[in-house]
DSSP file (Angstrom, degrees, kcal/mol; ACC not computed):
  #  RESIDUE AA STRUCTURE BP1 BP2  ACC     N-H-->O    O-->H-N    N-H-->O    O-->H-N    TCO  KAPPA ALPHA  PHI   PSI    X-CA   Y-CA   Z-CA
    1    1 A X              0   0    0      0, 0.0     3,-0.0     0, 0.0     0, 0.0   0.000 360.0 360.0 360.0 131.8  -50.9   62.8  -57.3
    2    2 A X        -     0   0    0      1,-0.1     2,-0.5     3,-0.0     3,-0.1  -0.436 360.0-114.5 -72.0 150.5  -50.9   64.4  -53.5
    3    3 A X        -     0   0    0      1,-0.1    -1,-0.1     0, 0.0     0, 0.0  -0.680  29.3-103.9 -89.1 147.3  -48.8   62.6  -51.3
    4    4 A X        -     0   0    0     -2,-0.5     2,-0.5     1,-0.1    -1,-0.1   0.128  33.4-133.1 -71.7 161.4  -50.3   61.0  -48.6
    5    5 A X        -     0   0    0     -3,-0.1     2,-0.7     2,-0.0    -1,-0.1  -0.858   4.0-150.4-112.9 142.0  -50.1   62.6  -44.8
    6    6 A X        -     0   0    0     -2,-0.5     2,-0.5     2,-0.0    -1,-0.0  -0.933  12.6-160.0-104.7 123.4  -49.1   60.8  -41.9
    7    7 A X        -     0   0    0     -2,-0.7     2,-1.0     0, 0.0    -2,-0.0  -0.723   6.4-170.6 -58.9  57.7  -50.8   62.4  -39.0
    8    8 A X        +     0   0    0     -2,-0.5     3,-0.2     1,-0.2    -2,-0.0  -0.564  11.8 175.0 -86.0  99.1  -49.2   61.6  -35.4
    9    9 A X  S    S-     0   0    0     -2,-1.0     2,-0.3     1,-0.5    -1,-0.2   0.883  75.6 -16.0 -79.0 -46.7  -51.4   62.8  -32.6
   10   10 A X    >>  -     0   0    0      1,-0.2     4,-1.3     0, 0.0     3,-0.9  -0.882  54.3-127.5-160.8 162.4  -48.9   61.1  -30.1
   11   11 A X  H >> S+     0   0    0     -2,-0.3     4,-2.7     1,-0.2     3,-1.6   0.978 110.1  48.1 -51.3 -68.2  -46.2   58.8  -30.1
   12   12 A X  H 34 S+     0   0    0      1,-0.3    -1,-0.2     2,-0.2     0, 0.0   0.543 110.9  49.7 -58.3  -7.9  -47.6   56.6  -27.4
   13   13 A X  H X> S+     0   0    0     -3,-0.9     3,-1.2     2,-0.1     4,-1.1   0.838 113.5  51.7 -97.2 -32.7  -51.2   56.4  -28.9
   14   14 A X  H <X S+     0   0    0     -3,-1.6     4,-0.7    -4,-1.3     2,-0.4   0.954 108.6  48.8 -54.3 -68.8  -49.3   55.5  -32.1
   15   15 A X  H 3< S+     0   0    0     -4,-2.7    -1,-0.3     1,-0.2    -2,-0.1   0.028  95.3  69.1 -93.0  63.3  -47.3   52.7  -30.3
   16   16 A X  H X4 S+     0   0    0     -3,-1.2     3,-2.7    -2,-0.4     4,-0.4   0.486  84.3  90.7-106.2 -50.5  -50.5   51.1  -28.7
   17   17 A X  H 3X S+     0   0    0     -4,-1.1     4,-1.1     1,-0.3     5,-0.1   0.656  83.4  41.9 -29.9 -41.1  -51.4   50.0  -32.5
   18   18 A X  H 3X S+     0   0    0     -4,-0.7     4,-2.5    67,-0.2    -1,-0.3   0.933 112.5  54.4 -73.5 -24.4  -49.9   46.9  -32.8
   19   19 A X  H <> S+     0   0    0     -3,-2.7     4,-3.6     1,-0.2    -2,-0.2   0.942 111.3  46.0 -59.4 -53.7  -51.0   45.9  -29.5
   20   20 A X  H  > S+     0   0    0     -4,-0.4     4,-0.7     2,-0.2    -1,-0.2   0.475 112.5  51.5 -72.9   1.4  -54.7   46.8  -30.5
   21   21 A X  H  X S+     0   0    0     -4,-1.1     4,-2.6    -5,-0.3    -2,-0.2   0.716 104.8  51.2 -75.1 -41.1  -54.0   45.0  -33.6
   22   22 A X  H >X S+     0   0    0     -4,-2.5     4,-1.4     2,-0.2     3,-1.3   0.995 112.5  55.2 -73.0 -57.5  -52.7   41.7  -31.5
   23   23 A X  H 3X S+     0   0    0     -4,-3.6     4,-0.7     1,-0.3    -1,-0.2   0.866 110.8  44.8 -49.8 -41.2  -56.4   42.2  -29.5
   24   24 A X  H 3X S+     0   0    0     -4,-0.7     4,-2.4     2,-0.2    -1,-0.3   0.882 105.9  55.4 -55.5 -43.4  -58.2   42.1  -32.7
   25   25 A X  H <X S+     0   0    0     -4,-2.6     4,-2.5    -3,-1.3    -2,-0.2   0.926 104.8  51.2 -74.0 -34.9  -56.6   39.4  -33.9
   26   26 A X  H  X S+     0   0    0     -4,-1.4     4,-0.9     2,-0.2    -1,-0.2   0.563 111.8  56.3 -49.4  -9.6  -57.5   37.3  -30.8
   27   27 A X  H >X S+     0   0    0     -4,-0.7     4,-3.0    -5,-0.3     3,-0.8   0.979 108.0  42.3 -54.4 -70.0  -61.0   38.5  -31.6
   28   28 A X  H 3X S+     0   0    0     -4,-2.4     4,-1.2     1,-0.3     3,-0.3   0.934 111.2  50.5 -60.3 -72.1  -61.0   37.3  -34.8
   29   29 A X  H 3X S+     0   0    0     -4,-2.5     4,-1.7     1,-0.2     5,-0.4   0.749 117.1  50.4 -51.8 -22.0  -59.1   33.6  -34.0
   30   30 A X  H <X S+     0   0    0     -4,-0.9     4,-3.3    -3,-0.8    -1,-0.2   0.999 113.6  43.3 -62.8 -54.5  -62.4   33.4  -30.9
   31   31 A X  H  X S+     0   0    0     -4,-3.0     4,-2.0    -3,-0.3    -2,-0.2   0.875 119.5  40.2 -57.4 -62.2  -65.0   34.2  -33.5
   32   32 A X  H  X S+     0   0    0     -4,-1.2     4,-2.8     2,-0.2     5,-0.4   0.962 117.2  48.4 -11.3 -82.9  -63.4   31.7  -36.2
   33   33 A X  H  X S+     0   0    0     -4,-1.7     4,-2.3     1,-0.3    -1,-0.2   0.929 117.4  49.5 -39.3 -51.3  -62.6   28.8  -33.1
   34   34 A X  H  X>S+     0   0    0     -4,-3.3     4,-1.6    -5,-0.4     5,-0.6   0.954 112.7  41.1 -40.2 -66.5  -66.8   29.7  -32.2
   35   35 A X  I >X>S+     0   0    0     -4,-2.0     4,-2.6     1,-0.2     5,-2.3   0.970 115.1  55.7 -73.0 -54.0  -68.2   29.3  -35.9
   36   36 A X  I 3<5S+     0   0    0     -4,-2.8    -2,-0.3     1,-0.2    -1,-0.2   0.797 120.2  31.7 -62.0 -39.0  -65.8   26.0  -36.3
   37   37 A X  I 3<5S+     0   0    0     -4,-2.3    -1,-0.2    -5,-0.4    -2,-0.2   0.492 134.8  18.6-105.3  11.0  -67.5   24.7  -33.2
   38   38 A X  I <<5S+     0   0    0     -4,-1.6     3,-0.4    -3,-0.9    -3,-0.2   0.340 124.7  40.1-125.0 -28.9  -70.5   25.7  -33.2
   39   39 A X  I  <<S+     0   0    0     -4,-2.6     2,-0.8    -5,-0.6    -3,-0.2   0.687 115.5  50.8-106.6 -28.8  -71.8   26.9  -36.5
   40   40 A X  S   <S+     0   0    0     -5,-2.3     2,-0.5    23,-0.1    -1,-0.3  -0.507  78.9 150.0-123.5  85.3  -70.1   24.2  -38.6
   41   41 A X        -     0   0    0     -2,-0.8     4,-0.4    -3,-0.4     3,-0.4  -0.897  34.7-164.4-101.0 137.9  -71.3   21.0  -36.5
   42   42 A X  S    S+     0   0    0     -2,-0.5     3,-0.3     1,-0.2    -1,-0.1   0.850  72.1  71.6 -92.7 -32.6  -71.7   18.1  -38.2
   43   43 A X  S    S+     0   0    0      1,-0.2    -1,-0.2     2,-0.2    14,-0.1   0.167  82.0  72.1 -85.7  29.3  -73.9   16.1  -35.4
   44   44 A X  S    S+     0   0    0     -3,-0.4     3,-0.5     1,-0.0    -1,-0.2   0.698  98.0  46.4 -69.2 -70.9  -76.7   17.8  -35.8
   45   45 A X  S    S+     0   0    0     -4,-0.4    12,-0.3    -3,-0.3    -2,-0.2   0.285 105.8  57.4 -56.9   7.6  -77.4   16.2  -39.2
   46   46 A X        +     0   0    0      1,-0.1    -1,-0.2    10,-0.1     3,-0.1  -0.122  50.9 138.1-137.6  61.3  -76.8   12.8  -38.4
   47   47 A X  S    S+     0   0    0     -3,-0.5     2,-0.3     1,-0.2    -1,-0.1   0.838  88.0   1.4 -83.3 -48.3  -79.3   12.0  -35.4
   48   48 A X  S >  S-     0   0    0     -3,-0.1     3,-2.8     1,-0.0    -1,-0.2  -0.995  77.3-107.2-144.0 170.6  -79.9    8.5  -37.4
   49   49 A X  T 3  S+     0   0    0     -2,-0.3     5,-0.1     1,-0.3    -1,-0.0   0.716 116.2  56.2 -51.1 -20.3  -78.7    6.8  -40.5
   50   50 A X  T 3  S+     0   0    0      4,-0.0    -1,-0.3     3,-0.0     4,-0.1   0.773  72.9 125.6 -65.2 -24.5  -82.0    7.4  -42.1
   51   51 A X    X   -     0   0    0     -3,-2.8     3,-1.4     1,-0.1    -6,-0.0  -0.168  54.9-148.3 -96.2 140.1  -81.9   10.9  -41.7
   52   52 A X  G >  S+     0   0    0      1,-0.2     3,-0.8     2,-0.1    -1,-0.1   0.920 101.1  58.0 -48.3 -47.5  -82.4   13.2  -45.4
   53   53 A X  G 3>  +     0   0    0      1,-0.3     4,-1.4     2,-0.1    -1,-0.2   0.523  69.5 100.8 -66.8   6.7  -80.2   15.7  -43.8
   54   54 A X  G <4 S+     0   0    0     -3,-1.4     4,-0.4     1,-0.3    -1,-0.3   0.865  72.3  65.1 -65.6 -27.8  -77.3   13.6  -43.2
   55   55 A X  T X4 S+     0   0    0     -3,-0.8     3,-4.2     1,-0.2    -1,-0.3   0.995  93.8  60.9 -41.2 -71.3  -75.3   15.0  -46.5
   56   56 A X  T 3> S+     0   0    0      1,-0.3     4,-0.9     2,-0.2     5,-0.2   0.798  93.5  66.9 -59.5 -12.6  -75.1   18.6  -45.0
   57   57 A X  H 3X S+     0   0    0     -4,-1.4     4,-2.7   -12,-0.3    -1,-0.3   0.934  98.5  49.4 -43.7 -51.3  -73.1   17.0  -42.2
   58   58 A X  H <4 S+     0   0    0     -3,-4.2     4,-0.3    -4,-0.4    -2,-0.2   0.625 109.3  49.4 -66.4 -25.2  -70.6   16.4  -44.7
   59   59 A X  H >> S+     0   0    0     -4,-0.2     3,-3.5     2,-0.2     4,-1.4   0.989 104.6  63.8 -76.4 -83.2  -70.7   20.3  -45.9
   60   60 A X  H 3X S+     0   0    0     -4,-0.9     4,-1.7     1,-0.3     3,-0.3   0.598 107.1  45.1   4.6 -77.9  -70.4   21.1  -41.9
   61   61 A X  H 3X S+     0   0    0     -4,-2.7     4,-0.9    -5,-0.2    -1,-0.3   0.887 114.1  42.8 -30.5 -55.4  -66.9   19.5  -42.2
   62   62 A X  H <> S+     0   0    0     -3,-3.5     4,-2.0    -4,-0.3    -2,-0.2   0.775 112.5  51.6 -80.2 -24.6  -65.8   20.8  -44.9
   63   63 A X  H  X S+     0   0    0     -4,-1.4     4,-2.5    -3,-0.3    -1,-0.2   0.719 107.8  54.3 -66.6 -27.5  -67.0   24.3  -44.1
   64   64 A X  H  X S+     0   0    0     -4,-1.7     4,-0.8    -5,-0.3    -2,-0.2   0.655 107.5  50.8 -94.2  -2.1  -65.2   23.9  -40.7
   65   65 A X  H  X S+     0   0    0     -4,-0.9     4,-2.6    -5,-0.2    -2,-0.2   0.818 109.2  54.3 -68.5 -46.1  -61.9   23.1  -42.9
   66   66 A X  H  X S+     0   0    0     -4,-2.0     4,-2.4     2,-0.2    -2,-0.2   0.910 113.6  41.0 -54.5 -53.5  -62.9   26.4  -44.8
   67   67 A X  H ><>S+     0   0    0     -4,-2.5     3,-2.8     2,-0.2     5,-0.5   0.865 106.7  57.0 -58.9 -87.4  -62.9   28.2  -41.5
   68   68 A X  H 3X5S+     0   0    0     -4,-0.8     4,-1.1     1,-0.3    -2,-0.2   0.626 117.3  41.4   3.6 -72.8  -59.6   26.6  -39.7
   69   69 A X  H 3X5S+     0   0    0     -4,-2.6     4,-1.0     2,-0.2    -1,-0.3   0.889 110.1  61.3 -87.2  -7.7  -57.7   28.0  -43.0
   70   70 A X  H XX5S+     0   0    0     -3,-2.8     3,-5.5    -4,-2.4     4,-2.0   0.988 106.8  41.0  -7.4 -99.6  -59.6   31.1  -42.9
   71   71 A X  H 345S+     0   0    0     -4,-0.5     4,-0.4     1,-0.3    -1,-0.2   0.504 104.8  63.8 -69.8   5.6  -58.4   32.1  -39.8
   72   72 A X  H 3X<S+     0   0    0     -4,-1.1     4,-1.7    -5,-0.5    -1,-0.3   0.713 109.2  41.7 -81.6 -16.4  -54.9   31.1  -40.3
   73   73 A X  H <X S+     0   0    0     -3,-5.5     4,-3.4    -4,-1.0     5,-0.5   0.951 118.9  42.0 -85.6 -38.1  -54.5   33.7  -43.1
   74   74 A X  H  < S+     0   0    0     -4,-2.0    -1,-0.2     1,-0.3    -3,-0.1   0.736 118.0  53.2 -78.2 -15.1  -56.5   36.7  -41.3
   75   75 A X  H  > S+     0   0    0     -4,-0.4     4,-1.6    -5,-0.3    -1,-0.3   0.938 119.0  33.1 -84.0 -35.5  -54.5   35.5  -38.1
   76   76 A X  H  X S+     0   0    0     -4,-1.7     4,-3.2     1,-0.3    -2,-0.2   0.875 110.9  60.4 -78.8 -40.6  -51.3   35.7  -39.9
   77   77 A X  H  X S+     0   0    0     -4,-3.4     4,-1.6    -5,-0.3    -1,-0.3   0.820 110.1  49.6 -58.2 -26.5  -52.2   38.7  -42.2
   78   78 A X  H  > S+     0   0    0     -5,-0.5     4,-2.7     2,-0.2    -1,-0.2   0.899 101.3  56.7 -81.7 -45.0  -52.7   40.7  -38.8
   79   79 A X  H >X S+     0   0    0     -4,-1.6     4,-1.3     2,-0.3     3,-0.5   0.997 110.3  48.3 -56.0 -67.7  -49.6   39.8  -37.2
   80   80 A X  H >X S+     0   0    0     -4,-3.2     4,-2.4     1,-0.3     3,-1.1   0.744 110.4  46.8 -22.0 -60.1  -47.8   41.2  -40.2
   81   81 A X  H 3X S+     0   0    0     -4,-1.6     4,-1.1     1,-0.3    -1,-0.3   0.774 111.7  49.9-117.4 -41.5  -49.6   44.4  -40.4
   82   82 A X  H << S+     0   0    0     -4,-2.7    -1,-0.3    -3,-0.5    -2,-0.2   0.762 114.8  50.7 -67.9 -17.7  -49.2   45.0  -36.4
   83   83 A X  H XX S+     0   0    0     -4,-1.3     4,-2.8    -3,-1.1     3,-1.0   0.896 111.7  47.1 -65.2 -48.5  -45.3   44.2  -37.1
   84   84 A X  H 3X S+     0   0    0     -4,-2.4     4,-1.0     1,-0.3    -3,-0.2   0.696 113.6  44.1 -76.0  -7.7  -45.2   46.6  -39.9
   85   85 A X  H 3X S+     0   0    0     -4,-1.1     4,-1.3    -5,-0.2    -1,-0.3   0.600 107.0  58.9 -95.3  -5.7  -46.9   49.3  -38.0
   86   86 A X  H <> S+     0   0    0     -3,-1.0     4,-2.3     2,-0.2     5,-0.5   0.811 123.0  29.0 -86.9 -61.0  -44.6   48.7  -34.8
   87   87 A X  H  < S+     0   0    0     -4,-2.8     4,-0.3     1,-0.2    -2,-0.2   0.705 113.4  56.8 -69.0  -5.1  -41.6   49.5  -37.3
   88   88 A X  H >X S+     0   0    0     -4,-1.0     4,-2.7     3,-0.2     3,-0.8   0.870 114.8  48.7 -70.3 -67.3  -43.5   51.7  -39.6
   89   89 A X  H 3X S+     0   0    0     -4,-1.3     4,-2.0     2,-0.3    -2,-0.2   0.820 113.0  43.6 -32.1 -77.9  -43.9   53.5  -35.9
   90   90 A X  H 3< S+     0   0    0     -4,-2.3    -1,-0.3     1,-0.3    -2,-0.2   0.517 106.0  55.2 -81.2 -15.0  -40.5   53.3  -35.0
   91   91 A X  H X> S+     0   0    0     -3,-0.8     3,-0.8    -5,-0.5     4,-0.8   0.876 111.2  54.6 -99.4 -45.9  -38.8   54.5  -38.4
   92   92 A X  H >X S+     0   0    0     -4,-2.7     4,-3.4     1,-0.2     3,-2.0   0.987 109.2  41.3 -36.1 -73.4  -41.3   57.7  -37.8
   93   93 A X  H 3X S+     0   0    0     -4,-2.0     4,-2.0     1,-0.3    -1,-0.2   0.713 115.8  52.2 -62.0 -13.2  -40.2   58.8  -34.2
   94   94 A X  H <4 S+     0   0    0     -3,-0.8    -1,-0.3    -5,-0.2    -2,-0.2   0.604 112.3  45.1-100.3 -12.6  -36.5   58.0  -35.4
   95   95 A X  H XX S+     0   0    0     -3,-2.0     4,-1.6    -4,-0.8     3,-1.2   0.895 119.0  45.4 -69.7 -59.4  -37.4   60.5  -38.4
   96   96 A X  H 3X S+     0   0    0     -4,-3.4     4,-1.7     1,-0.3    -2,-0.2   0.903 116.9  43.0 -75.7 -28.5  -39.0   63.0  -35.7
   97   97 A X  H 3< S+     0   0    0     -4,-2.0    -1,-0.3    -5,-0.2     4,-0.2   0.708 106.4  55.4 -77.0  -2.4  -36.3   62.7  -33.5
   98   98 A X  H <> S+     0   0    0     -3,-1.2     4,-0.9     2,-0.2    -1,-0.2   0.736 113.0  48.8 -89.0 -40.7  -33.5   62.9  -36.2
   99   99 A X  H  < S+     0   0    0     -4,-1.6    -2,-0.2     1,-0.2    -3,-0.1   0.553 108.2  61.2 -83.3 -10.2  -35.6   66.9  -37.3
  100  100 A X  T  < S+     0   0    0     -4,-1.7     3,-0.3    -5,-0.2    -2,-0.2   0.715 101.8  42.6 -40.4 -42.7  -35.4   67.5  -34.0
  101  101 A X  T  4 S+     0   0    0     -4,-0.2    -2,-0.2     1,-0.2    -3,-0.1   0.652 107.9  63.0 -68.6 -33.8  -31.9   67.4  -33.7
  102  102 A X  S  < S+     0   0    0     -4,-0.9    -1,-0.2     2,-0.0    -2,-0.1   0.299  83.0  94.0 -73.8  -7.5  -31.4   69.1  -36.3
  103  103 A X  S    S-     0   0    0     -3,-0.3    -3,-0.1     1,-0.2    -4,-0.0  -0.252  78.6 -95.1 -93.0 165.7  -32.9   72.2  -35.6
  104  104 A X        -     0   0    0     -2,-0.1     2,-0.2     0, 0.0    -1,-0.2  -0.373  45.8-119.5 -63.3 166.5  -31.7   75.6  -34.2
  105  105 A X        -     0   0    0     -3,-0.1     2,-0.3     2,-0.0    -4,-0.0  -0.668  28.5-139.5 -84.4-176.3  -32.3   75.7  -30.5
  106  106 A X              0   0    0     -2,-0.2    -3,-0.0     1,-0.0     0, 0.0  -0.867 360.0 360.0-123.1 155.2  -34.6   78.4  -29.8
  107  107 A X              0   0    0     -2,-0.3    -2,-0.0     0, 0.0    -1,-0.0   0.338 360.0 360.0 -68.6 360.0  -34.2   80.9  -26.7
């Protein structure tokens, strides 16, 4: 099985990753906070006690419960994965700088 290649175009484009990872993830918690307060309203479906629709009100809750722990795993799962690329990141450049050192100088 080949091993996989890591490709480093530059350091500094490398360590923006976690950063654009932390931007995403505030994406994500807007879109989430948005569909929880907009898409899963419940007082839309209850206008009077009569009204047929007044059950999916109840879905509307529970769907905005579904979101809410949604976006705590995708919030969390992201934070990880920009921590493990920061050090992922940093255990690379301490690799490159370590074959660096090691090398003849040249004239």
């Amino acid at each position: 099985m080949p091993q996989p290649e890591i490709k480093v175009e530059s350091w500094a484009g490398l360590a923006r990753a976690p950063h654009a990872l932390d931007d995403v993830g505030a994406q994500v918690a807007e879109t989430f906070r948005f569909a929880r307060e907009w898409v899963a309203r419940p007082d839309g479906f209850r206008p009077s006690p009569v009204c047929l629709l007044r059950p999916l009100g109840e879905v509307m809750e529970l769907l905005a419960g579904v979101l809410a722990s949604m976006s705590d795993v995708v919030e969390t799962d992201l934070a990880g994965l920009a921590d493990a690329v920061a050090s992922a990141s940093a255990g690379l450049q301490d690799r490159d700088v370590a074959v660096a050192l090691g090398l003849p100088e040249v004239a």
